[in-house]
Backbone as CSV, one residue per row, in Angstrom:
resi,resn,N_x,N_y,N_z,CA_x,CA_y,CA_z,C_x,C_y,C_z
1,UNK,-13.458,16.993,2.963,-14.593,16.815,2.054,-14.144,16.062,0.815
2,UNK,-14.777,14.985,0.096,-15.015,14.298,-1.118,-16.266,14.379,-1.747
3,UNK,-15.820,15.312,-3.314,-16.576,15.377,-3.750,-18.304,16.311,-3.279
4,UNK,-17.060,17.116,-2.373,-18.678,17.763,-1.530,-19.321,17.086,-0.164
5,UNK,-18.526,16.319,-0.243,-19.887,15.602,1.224,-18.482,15.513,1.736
6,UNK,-19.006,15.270,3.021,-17.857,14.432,4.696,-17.120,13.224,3.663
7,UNK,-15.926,12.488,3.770,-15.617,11.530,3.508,-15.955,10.020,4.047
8,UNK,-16.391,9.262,3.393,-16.867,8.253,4.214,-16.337,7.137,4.367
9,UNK,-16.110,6.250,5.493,-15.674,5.244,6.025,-16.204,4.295,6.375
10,UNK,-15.922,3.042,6.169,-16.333,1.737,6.278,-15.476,1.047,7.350
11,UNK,-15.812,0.463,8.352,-15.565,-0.535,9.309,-15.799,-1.709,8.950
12,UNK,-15.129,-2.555,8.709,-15.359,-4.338,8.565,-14.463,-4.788,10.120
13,UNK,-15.615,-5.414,11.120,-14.748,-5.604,12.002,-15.923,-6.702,12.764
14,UNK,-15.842,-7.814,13.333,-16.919,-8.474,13.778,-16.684,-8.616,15.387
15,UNK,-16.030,-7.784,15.646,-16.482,-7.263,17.450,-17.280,-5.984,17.839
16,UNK,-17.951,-6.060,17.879,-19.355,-5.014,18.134,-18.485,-3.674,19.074
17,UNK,-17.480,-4.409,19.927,-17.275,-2.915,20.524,-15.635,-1.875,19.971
18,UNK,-15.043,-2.855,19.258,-14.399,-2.239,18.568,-15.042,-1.409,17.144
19,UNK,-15.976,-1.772,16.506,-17.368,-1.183,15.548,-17.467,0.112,16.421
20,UNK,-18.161,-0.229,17.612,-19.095,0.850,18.036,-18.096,1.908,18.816
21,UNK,-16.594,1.804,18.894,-15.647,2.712,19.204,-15.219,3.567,18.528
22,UNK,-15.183,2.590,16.906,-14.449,3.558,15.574,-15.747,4.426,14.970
23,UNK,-16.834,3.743,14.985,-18.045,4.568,14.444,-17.841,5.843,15.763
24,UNK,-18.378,5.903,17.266,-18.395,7.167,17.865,-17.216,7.835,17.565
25,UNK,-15.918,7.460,17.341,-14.839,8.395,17.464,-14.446,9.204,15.824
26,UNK,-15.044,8.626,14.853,-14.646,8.786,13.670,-16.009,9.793,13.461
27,UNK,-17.278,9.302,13.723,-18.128,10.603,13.651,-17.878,11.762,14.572
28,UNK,-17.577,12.221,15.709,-16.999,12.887,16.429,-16.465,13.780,15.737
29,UNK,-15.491,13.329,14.657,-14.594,13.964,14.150,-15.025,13.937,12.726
30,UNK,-16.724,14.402,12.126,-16.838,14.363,11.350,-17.274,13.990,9.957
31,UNK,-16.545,12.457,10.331,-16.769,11.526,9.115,-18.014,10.982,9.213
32,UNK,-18.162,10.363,7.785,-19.841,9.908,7.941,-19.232,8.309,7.920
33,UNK,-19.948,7.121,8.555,-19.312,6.078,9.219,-20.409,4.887,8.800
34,UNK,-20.034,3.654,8.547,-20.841,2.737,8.230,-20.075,1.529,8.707
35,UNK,-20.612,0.673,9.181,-19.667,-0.385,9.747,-20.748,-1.979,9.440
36,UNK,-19.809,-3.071,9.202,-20.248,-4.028,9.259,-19.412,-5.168,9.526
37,UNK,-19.706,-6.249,10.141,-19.002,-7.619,10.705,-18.457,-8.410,9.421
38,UNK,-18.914,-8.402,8.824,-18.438,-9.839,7.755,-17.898,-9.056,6.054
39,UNK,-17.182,-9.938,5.557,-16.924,-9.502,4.085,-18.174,-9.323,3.177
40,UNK,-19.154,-10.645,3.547,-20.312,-9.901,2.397,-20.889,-8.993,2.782
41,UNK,-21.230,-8.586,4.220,-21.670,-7.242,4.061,-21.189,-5.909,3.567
42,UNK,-19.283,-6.261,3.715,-18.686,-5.141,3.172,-19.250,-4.924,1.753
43,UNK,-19.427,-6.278,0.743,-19.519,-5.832,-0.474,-20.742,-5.797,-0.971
44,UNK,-22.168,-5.739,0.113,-23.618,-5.264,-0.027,-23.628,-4.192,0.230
45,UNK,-22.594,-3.408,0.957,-22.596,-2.017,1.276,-21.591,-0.934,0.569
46,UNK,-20.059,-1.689,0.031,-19.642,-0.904,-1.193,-20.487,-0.852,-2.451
47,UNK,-21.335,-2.077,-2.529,-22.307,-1.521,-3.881,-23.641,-0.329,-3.743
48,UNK,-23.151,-0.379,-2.240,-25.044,0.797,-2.388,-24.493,2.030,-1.889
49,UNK,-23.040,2.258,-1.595,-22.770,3.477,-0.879,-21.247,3.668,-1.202
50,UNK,-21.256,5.084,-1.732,-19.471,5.283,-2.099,-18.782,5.689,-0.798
51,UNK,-17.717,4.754,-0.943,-17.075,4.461,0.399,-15.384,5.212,-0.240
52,UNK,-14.770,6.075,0.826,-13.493,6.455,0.622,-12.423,5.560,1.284
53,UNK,-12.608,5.259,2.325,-12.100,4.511,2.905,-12.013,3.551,3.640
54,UNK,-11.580,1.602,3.334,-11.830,0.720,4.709,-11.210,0.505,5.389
55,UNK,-11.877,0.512,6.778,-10.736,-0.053,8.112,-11.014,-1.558,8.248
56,UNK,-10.682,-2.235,8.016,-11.029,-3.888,7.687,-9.755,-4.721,8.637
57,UNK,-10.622,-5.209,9.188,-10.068,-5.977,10.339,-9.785,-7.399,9.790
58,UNK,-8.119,-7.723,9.744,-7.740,-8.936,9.677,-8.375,-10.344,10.108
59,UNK,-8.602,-10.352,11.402,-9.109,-11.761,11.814,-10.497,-11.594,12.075
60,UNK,-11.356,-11.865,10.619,-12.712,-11.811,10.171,-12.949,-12.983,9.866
61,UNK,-13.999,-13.509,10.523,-14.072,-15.264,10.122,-14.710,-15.199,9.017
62,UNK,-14.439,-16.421,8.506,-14.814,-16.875,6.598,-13.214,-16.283,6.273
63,UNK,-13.549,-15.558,5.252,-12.614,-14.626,4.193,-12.129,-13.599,5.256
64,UNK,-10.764,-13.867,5.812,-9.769,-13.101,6.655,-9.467,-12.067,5.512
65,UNK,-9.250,-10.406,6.568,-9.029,-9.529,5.436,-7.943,-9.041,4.676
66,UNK,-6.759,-9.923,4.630,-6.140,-10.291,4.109,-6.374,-10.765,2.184
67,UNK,-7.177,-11.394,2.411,-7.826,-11.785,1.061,-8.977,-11.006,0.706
68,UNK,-9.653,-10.090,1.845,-10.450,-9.163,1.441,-9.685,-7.922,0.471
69,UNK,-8.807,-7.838,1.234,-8.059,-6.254,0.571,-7.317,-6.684,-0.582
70,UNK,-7.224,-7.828,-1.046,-6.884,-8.003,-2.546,-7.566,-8.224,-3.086
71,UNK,-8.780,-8.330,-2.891,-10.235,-8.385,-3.768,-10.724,-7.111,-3.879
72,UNK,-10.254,-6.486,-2.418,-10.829,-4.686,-2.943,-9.836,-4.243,-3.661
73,UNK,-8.360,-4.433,-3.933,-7.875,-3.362,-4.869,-7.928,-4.081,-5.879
74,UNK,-8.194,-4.987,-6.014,-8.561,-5.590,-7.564,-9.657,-4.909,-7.923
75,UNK,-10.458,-4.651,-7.390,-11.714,-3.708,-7.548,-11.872,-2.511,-7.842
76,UNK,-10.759,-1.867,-7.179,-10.990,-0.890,-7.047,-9.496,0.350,-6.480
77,UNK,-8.808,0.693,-7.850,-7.233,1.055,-7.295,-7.427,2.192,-6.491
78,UNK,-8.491,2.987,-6.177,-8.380,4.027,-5.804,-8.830,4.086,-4.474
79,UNK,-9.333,3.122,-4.193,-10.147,2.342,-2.443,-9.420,3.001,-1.535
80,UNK,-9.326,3.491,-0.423,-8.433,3.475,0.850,-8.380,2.325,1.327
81,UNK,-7.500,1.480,2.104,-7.416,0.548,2.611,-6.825,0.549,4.147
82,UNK,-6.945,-0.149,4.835,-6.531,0.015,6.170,-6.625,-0.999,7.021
83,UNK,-5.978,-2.088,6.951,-5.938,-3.402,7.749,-5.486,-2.660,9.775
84,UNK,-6.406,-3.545,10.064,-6.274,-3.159,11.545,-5.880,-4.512,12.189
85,UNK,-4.952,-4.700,12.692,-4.644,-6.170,13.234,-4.128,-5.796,14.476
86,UNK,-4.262,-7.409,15.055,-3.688,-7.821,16.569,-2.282,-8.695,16.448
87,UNK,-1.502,-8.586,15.065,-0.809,-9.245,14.212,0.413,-8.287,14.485
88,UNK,2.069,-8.425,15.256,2.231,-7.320,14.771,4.000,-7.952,14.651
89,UNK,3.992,-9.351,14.175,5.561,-9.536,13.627,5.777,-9.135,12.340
90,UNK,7.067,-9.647,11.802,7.652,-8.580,10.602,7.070,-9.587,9.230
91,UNK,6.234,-10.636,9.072,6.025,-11.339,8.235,4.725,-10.693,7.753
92,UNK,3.513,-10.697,8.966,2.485,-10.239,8.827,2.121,-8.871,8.238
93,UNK,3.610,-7.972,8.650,3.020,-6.471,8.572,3.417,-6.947,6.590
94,UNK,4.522,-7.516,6.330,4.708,-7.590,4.632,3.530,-8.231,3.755
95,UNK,3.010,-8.779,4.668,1.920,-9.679,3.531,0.727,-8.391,3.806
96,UNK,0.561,-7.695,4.598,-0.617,-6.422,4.750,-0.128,-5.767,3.642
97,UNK,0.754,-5.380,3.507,1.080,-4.309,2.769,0.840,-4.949,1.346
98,UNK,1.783,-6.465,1.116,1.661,-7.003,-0.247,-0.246,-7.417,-0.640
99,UNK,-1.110,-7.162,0.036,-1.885,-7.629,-0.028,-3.232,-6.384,-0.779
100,UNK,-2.348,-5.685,-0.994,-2.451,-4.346,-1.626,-3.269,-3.223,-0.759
101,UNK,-3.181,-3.484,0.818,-3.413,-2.031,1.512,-2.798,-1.013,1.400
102,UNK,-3.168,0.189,2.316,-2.428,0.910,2.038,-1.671,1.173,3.235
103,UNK,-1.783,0.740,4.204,-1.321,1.246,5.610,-1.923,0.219,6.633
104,UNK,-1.454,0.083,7.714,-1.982,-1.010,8.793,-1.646,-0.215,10.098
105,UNK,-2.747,-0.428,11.361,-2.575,-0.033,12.593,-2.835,-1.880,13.007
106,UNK,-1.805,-1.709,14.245,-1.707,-2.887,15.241,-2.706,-2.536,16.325
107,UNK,-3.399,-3.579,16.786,-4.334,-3.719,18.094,-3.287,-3.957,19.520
108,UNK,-3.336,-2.801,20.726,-4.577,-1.835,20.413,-3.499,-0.941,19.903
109,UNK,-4.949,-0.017,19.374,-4.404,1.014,18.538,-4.648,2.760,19.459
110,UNK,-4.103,3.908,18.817,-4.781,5.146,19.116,-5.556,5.688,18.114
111,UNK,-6.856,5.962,18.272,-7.740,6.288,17.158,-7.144,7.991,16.974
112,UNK,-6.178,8.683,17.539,-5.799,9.286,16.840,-4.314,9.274,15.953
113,UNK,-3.855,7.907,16.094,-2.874,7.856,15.021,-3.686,7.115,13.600
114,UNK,-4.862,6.314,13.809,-5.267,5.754,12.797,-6.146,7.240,12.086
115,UNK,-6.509,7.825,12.945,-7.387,9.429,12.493,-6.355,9.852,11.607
116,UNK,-4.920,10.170,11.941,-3.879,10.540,10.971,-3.640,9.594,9.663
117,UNK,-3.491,8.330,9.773,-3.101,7.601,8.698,-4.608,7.977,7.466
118,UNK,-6.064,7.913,8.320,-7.171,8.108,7.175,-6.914,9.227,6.481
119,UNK,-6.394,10.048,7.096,-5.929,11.951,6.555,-5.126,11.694,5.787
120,UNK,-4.076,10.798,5.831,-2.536,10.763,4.990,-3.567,10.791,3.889
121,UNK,-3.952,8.949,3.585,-4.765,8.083,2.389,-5.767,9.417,1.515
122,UNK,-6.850,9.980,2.031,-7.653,10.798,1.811,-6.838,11.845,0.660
123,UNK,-5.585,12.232,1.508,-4.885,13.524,0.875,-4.694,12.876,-0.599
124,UNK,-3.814,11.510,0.249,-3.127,11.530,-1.300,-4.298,10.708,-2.594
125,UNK,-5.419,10.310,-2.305,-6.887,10.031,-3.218,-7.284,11.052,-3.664
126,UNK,-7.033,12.549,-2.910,-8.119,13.853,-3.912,-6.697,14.212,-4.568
127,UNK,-5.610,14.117,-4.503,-4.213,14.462,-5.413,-4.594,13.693,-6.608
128,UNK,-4.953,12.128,-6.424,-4.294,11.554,-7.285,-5.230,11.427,-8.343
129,UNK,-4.633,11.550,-9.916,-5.349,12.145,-11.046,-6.318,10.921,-11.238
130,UNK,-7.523,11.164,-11.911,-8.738,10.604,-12.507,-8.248,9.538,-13.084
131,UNK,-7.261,10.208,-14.113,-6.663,9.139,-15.220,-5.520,8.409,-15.176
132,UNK,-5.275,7.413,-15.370,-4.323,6.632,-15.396,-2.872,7.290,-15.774
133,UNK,-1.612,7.269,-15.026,-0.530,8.334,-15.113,0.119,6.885,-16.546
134,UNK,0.414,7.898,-17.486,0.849,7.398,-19.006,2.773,7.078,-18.663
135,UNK,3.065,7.408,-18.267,4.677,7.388,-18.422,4.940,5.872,-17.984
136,UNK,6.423,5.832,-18.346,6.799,4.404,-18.324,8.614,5.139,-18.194
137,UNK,8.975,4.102,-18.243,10.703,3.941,-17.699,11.084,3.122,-18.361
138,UNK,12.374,3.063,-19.380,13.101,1.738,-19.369,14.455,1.805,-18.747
139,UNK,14.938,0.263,-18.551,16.085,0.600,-17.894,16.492,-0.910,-17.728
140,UNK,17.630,-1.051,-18.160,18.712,-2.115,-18.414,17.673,-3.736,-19.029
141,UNK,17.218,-3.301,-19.893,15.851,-4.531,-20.576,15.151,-4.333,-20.121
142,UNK,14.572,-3.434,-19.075,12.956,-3.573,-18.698,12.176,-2.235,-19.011
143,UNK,10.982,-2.266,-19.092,10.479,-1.123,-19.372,9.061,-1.038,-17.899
144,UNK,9.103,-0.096,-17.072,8.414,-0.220,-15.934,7.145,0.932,-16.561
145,UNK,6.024,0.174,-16.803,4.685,1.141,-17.140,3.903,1.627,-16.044
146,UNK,4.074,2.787,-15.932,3.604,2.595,-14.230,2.031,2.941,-14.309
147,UNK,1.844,3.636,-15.405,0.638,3.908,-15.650,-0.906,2.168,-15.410
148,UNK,0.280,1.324,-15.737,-0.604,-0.038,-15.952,0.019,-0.903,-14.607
149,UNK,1.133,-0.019,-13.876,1.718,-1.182,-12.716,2.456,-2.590,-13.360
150,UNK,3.053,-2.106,-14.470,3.143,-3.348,-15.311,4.735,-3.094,-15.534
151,UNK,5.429,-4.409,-15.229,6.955,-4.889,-15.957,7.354,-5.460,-16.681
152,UNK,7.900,-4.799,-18.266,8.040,-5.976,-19.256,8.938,-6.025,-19.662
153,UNK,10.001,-6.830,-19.901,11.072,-7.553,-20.077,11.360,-7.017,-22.018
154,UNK,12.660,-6.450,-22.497,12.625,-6.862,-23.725,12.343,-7.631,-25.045
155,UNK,11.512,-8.882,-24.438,11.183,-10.092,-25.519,9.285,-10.046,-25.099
156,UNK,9.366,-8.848,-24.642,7.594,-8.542,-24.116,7.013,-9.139,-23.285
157,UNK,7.956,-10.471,-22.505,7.007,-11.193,-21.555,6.811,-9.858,-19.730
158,UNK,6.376,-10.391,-19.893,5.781,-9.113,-18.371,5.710,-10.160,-17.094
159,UNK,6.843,-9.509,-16.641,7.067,-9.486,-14.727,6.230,-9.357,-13.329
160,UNK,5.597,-10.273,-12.741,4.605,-9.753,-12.053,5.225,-9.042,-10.734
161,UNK,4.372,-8.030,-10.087,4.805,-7.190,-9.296,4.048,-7.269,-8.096
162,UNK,4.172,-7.224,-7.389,3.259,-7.100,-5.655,3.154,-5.435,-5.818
163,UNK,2.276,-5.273,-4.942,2.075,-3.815,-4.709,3.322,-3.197,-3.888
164,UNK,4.040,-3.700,-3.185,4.919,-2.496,-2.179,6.060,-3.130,-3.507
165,UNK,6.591,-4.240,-4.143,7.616,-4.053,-4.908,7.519,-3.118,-6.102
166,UNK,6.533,-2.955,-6.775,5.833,-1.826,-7.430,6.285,-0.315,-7.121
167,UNK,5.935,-0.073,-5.551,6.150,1.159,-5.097,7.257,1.500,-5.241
168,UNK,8.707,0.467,-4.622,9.402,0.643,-4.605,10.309,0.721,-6.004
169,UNK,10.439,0.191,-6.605,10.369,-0.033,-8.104,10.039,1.118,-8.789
170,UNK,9.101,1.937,-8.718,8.649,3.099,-9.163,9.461,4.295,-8.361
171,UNK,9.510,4.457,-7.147,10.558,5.590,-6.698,11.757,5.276,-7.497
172,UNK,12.301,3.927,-7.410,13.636,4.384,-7.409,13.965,4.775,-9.063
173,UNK,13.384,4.522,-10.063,13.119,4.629,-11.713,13.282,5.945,-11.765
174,UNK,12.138,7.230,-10.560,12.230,8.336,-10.772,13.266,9.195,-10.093
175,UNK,13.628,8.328,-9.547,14.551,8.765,-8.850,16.253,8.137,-9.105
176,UNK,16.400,7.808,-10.442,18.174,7.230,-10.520,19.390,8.331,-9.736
177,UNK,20.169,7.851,-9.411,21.245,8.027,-8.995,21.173,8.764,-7.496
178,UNK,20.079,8.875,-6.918,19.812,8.908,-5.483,19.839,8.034,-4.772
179,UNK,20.617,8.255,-3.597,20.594,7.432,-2.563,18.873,7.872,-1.812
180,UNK,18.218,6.573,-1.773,16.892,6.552,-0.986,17.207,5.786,0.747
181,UNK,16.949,6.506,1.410,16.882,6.003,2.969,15.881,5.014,2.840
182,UNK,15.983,3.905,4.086,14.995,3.061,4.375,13.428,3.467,4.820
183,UNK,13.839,4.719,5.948,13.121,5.641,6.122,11.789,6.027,4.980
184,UNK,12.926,6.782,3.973,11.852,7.238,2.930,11.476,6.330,1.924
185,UNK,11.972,4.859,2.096,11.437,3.790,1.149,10.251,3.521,1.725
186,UNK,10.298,3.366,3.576,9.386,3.122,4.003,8.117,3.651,4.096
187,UNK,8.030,5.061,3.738,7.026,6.008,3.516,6.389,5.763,2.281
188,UNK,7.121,5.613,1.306,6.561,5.045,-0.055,5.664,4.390,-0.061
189,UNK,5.934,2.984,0.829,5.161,1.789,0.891,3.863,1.541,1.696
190,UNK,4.441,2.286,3.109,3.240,2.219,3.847,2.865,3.724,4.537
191,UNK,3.279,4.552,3.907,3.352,5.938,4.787,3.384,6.009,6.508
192,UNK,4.553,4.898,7.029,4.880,5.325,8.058,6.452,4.820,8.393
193,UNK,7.030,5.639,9.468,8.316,5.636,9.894,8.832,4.172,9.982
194,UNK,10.437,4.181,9.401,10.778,3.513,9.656,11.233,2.697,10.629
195,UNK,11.255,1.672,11.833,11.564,1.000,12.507,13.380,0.473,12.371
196,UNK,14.182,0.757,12.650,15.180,-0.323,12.276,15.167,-1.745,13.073
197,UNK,14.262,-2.360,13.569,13.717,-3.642,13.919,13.284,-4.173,12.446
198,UNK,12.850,-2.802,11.617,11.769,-3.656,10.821,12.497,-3.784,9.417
199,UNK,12.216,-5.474,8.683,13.029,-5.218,7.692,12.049,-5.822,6.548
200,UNK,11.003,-4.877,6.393,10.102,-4.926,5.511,10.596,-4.590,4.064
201,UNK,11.678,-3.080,4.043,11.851,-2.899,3.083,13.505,-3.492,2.221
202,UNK,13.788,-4.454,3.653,15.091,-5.279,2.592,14.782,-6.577,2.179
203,UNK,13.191,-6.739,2.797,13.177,-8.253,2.094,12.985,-7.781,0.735
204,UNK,11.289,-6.771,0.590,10.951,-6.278,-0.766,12.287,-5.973,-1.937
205,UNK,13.222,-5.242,-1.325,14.613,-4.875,-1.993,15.468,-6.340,-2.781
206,UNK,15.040,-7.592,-1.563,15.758,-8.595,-2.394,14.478,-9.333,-3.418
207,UNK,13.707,-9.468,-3.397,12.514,-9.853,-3.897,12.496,-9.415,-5.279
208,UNK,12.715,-7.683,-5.438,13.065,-6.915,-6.187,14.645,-7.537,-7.255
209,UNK,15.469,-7.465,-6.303,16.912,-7.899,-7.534,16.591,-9.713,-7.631
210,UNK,15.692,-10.448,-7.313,15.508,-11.488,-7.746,14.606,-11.580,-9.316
211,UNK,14.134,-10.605,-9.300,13.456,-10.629,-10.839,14.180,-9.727,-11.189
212,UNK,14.944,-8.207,-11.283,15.371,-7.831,-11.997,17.015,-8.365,-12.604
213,UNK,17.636,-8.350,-11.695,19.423,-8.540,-11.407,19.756,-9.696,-12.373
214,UNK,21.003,-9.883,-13.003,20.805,-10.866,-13.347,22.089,-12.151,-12.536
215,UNK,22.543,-11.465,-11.511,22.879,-11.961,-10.098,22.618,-10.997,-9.190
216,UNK,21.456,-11.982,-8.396,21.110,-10.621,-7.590,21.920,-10.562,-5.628
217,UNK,23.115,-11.656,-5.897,24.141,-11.839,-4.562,25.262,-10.664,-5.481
218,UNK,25.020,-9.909,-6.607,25.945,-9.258,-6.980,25.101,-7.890,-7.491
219,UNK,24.205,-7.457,-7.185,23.522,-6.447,-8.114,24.282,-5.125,-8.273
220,UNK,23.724,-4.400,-9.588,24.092,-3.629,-10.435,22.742,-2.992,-10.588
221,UNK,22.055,-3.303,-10.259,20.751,-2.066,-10.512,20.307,-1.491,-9.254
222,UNK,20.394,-1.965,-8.405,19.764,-1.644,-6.986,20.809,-2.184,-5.855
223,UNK,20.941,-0.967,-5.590,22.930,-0.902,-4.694,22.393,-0.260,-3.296
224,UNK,22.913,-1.388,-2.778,22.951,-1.017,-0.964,24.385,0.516,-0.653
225,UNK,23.859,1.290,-0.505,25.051,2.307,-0.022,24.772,2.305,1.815
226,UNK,25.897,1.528,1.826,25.701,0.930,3.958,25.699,2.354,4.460
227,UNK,24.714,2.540,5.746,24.711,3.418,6.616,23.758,4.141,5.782
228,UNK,23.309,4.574,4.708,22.154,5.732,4.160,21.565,4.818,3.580
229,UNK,21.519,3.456,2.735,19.899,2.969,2.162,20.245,2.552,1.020
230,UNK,19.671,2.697,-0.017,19.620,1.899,-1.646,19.870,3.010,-2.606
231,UNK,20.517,2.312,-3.619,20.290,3.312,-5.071,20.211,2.458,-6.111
232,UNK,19.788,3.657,-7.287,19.407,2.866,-8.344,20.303,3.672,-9.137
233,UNK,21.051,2.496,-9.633,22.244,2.556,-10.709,22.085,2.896,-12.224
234,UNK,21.022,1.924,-12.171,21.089,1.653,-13.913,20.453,2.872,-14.698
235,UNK,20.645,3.278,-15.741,20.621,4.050,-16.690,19.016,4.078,-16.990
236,UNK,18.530,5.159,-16.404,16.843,5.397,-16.563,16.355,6.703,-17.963
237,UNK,15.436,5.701,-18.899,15.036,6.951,-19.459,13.411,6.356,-19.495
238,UNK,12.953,8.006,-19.339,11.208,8.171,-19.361,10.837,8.370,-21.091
239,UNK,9.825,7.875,-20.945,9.096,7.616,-22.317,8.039,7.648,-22.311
């Protein structure tokens, strides 16, 4: 329940029988379900109906949802997101994620692992506070505001961030002098298991010591410990 009612879900998907699969199986189980083919209908129907969560299908002609789901979390940080693709190399799944979803199922899918991922999203939307979280981090010249998703450099110019470098960026701040598994980086980012095929979270990792490090073929803030994963070195204080 949200807010008292069933939680509700949005389908953006322009094959009628993948629509009419996720609508029977998602009401089945509950949810109240609204589905539509194209991006403007998504956003004639987020304005007339509060939506918890979208399952928005990548290869949507016009505006692919790719560029949809960075228009919805620009919109809206608290959206569920859920790219569903037929997409499933290691380039595509990084730009889903950077594209500020929250999670992606590959075609075909099991509507009861995507049933689990809507449960993850849901949980962690009625956790997460009303108000904007105030704390910030500095650490070796930077000060990470997480409250604003914002990185600013000692001379005040500000660092732009993708959403999964963000995530990651933010664990490891609260977390100094832990070794973090790939595993549990990977949960951070997209709340699911890690692959060791998949090297989603060492590109983000170098992406990461390219704006922070100030050689990042030598880093000092974000340290590979081989065989267990990453740590964060540098000297963290909350403020």
């Amino acid at each position: 329940m949200i807010e008292n009612r069933p939680a509700r879900l949005l389908v953006v998907d322009d094959d009628p029988v993948t629509r009419a699969r996720l609508e029977a199986y998602f009401s089945n189980e509950g949810y109240e379900m609204l589905a539509v083919s194209n991006g403007e209908d998504m956003w004639r129907t987020l304005q007339a109906e509060p939506i918890d969560v979208v399952l928005l299908d990548v290869g949507l002609p016009g505006k692919d949802g790719l560029e949809l789901a960075r228009e919805l979390r620009a919109h809206d940080e608290r959206l569920g997101i859920i790219l569903v693709t037929g997409r499933s190399d290691e380039i595509d799944k990084i730009v889903g994620l950077e594209s500020g979803a929250d999670d992606y199922v590959t075609k075909p899918f099991n509507a009861r692992e995507l049933l689990a991922r809507v449960k993850i999203i849901l949980r962690g939307n009625r956790n997460r506070p009303a108000t904007q979280e105030r704390s910030a981090y500095r650490f070796g010249g930077w000060t990470l505001e997480v409250g604003h998703r914002r990185l600013v450099a000692s001379d005040g110019s500000r660092e732009s961030l993708t959403r999964g470098e963000f995530e990651l960026l933010a664990s490891f701040v609260r977390r100094p002098g832990v070794v973090l598994s790939r595993e549990r980086l990977m949960q951070t980012v997209s709340h699911r298991a890690w692959d060791p095929n998949d090297r989603t979270i060492d590109v983000l990792i170098s992406r990461l010591r390219e704006k922070l490090e100030d050689d990042p073929r030598s880093p000092e803030l974000i340290v590979t410990v081989r065989g267990e994963g990453y740590l964060f070195a540098g000297d963290v204080t909350a403020v």
